[in-house]
Structures are given as C-alpha cells and as structure tokens.
C-alpha positions in Angstrom: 129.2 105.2 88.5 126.7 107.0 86.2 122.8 105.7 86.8 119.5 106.2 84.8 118.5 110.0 85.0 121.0 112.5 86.4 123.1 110.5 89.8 126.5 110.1 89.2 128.8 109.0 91.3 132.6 109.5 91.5 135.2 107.7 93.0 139.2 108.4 93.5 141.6 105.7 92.9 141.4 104.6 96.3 137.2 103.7 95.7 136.0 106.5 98.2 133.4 108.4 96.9 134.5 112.3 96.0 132.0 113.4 94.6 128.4 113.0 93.3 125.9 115.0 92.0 122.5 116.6 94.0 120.3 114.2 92.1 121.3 110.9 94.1 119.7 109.4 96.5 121.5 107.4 99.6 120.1 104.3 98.1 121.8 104.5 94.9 125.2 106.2 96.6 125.2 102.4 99.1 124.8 101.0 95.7 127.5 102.4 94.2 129.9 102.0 97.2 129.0 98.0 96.9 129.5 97.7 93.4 133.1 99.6 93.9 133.7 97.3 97.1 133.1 94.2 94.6 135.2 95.4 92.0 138.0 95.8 94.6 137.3 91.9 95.6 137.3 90.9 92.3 140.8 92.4 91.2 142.2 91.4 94.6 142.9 94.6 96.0 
C-alpha cells in the first residue's frame, strides 16, 4: 500500500507485511494491515 509522501508498505501473498520503507509511521503501517485484513474478508479468504 503506497500513501501520500514517501510510506510504502509491502505485503506477500499471504497479507503479512515484508517490507516498508523508514518513512512510515505505526499509524499508517495499522492502517495498511486493516485495509489488507478487509480485502482478505472481502474476497473470502
């Protein structure tokens, strides 16, 4: 999940995070984990 300014965050295929870069904060890494977690709901997996 890319954001605004220079956080991105990565995810394997699996949606755990394996990556992201120095600029994000733990706020916007949560928020990336949910929005994964949703996706995951949504396609029944």
């Amino acid at each position: 999940m890319k954001f605004e300014g220079a956080c991105r965050v990565n995810f394997n295929k699996a949606g755990k995070v394996f990556s992201m870069t120095s600029a994000c904060t733990p706020a916007q890494v949560t928020q990336a984990e949910d929005a994964m977690q949703r996706f995951f709901r949504a396609q029944g997996l």
